[in-house]
N, C-alpha and C positions, 0 to 999 in steps of 0.2 A: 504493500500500500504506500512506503514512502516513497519507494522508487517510482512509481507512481505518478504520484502528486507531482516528485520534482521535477520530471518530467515533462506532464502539462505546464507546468509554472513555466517550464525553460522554452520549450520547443509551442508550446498552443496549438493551435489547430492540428498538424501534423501529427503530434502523439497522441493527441486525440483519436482523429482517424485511427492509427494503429492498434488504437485501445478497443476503439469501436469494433471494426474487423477483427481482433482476436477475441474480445471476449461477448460481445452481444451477437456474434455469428451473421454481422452484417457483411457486406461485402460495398463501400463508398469509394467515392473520392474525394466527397469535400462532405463538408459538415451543414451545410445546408439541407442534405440531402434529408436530412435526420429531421427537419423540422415539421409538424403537420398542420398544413395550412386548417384556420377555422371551418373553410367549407365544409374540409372532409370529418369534423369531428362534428360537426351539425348535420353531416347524414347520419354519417353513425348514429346519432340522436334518432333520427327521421326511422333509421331502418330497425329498430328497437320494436320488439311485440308488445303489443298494449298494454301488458301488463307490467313489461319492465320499465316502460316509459313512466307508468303509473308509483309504480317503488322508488324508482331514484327522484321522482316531483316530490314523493312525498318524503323520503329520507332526507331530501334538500330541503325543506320546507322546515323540518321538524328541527333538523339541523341550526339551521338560518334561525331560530325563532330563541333557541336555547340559548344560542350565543349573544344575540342581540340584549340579553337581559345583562350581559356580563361587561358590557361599554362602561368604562368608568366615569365617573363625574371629573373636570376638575375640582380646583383648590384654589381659592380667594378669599383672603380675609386682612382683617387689620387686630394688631394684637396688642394689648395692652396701653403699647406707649404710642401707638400709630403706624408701628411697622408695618407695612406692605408685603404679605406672605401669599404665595402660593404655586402650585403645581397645575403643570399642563403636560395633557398626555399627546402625543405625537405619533402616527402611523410611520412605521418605517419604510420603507421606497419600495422595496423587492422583496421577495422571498420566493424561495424555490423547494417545491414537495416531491420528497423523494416516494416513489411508487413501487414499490415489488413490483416483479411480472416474472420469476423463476419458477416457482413451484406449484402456481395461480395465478389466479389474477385476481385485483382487486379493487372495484369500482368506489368501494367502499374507503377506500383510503384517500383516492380524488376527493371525495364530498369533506372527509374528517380533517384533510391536512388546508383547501384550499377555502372552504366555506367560512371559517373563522377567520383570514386573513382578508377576505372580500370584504367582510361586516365589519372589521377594522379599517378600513381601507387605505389597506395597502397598494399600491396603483400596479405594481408590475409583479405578475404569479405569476412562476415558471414552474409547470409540471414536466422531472424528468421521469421514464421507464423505460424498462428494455422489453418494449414493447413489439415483437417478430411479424406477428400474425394478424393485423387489422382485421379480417373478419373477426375469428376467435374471440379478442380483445375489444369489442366493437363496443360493448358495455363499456370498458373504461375510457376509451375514446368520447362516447356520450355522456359520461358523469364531469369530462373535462370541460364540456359544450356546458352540462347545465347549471357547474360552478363554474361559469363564465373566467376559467382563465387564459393569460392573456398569449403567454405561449405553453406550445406541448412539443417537447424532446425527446425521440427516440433515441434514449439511452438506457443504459444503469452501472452500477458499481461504482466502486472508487472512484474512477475517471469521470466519471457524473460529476460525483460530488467534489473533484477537482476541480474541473470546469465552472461550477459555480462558484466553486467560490475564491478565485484567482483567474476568471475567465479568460478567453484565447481571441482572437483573431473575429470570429464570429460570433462567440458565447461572450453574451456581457454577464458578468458576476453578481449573484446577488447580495443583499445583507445580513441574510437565516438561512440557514437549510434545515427542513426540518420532515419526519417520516420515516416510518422503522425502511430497516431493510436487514440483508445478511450479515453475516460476522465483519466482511472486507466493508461495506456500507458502513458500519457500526463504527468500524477504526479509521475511516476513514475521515469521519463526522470527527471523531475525537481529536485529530491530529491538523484537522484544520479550525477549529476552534479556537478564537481569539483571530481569524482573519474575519472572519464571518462568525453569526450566531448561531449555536443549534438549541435544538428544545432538547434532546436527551440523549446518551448512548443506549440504545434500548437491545433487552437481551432479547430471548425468545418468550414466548407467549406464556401465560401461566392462571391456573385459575383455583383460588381455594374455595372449597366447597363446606360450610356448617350445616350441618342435619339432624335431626332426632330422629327419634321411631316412623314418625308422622308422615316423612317424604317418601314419595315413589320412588324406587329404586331403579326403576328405568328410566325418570326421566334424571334422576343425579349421573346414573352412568351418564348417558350422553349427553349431558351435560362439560362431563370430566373429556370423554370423547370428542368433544367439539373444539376441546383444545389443543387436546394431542394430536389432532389431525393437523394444527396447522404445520407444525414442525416435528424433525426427529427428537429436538431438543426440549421441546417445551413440557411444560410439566402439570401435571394435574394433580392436587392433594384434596383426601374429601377426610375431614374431623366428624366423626360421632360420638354419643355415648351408647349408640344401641348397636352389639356384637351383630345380631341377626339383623341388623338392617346393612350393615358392610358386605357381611356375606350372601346378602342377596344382592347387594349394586357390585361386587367384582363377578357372581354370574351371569348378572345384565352385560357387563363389559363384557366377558370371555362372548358371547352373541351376538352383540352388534360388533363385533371384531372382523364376526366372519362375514357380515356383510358391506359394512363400508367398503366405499368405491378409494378411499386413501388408509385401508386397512394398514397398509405395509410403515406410511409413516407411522399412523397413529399407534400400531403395536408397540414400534421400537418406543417411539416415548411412554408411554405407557410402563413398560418392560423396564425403562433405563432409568427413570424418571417421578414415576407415578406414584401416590401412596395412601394408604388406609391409615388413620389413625383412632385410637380409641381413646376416650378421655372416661373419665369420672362421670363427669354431669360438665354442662354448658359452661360453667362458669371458669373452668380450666383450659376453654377454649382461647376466651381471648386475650393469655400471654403469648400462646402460641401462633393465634391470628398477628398480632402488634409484632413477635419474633418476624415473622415471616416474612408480612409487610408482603402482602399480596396484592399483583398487579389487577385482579378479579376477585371479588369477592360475592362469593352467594352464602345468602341467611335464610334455612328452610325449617322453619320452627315457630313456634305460637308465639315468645315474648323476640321475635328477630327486631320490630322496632329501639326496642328497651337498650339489645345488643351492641347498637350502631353507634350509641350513647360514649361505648366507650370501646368502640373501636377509635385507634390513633393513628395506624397506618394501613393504609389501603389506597388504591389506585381509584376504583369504584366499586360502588356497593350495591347489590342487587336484594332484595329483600321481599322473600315470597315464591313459595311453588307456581304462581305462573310470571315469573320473570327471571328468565335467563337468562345469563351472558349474552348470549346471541343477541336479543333484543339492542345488547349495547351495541354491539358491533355492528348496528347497521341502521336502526329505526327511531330510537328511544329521544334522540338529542342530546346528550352529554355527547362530550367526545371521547373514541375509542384509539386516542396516541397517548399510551398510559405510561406509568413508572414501571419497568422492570426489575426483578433481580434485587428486591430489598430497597429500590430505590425511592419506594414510594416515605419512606421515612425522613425523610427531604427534601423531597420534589411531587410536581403534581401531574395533572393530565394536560393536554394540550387545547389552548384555549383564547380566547380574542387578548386578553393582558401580553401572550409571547409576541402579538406585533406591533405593541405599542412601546415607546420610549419613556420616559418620565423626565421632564425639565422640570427644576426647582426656580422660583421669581422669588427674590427679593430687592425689594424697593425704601431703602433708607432716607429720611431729611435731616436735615440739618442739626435741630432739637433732638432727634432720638438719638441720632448720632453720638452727639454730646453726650447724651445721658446711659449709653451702652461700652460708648469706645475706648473708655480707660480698662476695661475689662478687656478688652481686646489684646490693648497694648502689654495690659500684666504677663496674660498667655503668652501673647509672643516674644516678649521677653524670658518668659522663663525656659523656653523653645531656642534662646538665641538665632531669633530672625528678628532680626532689629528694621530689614527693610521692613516688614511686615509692618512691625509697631509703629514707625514711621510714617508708614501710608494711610495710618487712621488716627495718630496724634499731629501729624500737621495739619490736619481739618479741623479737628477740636479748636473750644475757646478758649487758647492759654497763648 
């Protein structure tokens, strides 16, 4: 991945190309090639069955609605002595969402990464994916139409996220990147950070599941299953306190094993990955919830409101036998660009605040001046920055 990077940094466009042709199985000659004009993502839209046109209006809609609550106010006020205080929040210019397109595809990632930075407004969304197949893909080509962004790049990997963010010849750079992708995505985000902004290094996917006797066993399996399908890596853990309710959701798994159409991923993670745990009673649950710090969290139990009380980490929380994960990841409106890997213990999900800036205003006169800036000068004296003390006791009345 550095080599990589320093690559595009040095050569642009050219190691681009080379990047492109080896690793998205394209076959170019210039970087233009890679870009896909509006038209053709507004048929995509056009060529959509009623019903999928109907699911992404409405995942946009629900999406678009959630976020718009989340626009911060500014900040003006006058304080005490008349000082002129406050804060103003600021759209940043660019940002560019990174898209899987390896092991699926995901329409769903367009609306999550691009729909909150429109409702900020951000003016220039560049979606990259290593998009091969236009028909195939025609869903994510149309979710790019109906989050109206402004370019779509047939790219992916590291060399993506090179390009934006030290752009080339033809790629102008943006100011975020942000959007899961593989492990190379992941380090590649990491290692260009502080050129540009990202929202997370994100791992693979993960969902903890809390139950009692109460839940269906078939629907927590696949539940658990709808995770480990996405990755070989990703992880599923389901906590109980009921013996005979575990051992009837791992013989729901071993069944729906044999029928998923992505059995072979979901076994391995499952296999490598997955886990039953038993508790006492609920309430030994949530050290183990907060340890974990789960990117997903489901509560399938009668006091699960009570629980959420004092859960501390978590990415999102799902609460109730009929809300699943699933619902996040595509329909519900929160966003599904969550914390991974423990990470939710310090960081949140992705959301209109990642494109906004924060300017601080202060407005001084004369009189407060006076009456603030001997304090000033103490500090920076005691700092030895004399300019400092300087540049606020030659305005003083002495």
């Amino acid at each position: 991945v550095f080599n990589i990077i320093q690559k595009i940094q040095k050569l642009g466009d050219s190691a681009l190309i080379e990047f492109v042709n080896k690793f998205d199985s394209k076959k170019i000659n210039n970087i233009e090639e890679l870009y896909i004009e509006k038209d053709i993502l507004k048929n995509a839209y056009n060529s959509l069955k009623k019903k999928e046109k109907q699911a992404l209006n409405i995942a946009a809609e629900r999406i678009k609605k959630f976020h718009i609550h989340q626009i911060p106010a500014d900040i003006e006020y006058k304080d005490n002595i008349d000082v002129n205080l406050g804060l103003k929040y600021s759209p940043i210019v660019s940002a560019g969402f990174y898209v899987p397109g390896g092991k699926a595809i995901y329409p769903s990632s367009v609306l999550m990464n691009a729909i909150p930075a429109l409702v900020a407004g951000v003016e220039r969304r560049v979606v990259v994916s290593p998009v091969k197949d236009f028909h195939k893909s025609s869903i994510v080509l149309a979710a790019a139409y109906v989050a109206d962004v402004t370019e779509f790049i047939c790219m992916g990997g590291a060399h993506a996220i090179a390009a934006l963010a030290y752009g080339t010849e033809t790629v102008t750079q943006v100011n975020k990147i942000v959007g899961p992708g593989n492990a190379y995505v992941a380090e590649a985000k990491r290692q260009v950070f502080g050129k540009v902004g990202i929202d997370s290094i994100a791992g693979p996917s993960e969902v903890l599941i809390v139950c009692d006797k109460s839940a269906n066993p078939n629907h927590v399996a696949i539940d658990l299953l709808s995770q480990a399908e996405h990755d070989e890596l990703a992880q599923s853990i389901l906590i109980t306190d009921n013996q005979e309710l575990a051992i009837k959701v791992e013989a729901s798994i071993k069944k729906f094993l044999r029928k998923l159409p992505r059995s072979k991923i979901a076994s391995s993670s499952w296999r490598n990955f997955g886990a039953i745990l038993l508790v006492d009673d609920m309430n030994d649950a949530i050290d183990l919830v907060n340890f974990i710090a789960p990117e997903h969290l489901q509560l399938i139990f009668k006091d699960a409101k009570n629980f959420v009380n004092k859960v501390k980490n978590a990415g999102a929380v799902f609460i109730g036998p009929f809300t699943p994960e699933a619902v996040g990841d595509y329909i519900a409106g929160p966003n599904h660009v969550l914390p991974t890997s423990g990470t939710a213990k310090f960081s949140s999900g992705l959301g209109v605040l990642d494109f906004y800036k924060r300017t601080t205003i202060v407005n001084f006169n004369k009189k407060n001046l006076n009456e603030l800036g001997k304090h000033v000068v103490t500090l920076a004296e005691a700092e030895g920055l004399d300019a400092h003390a300087m540049s606020v006791s030659l305005r003083l009345n002495k």
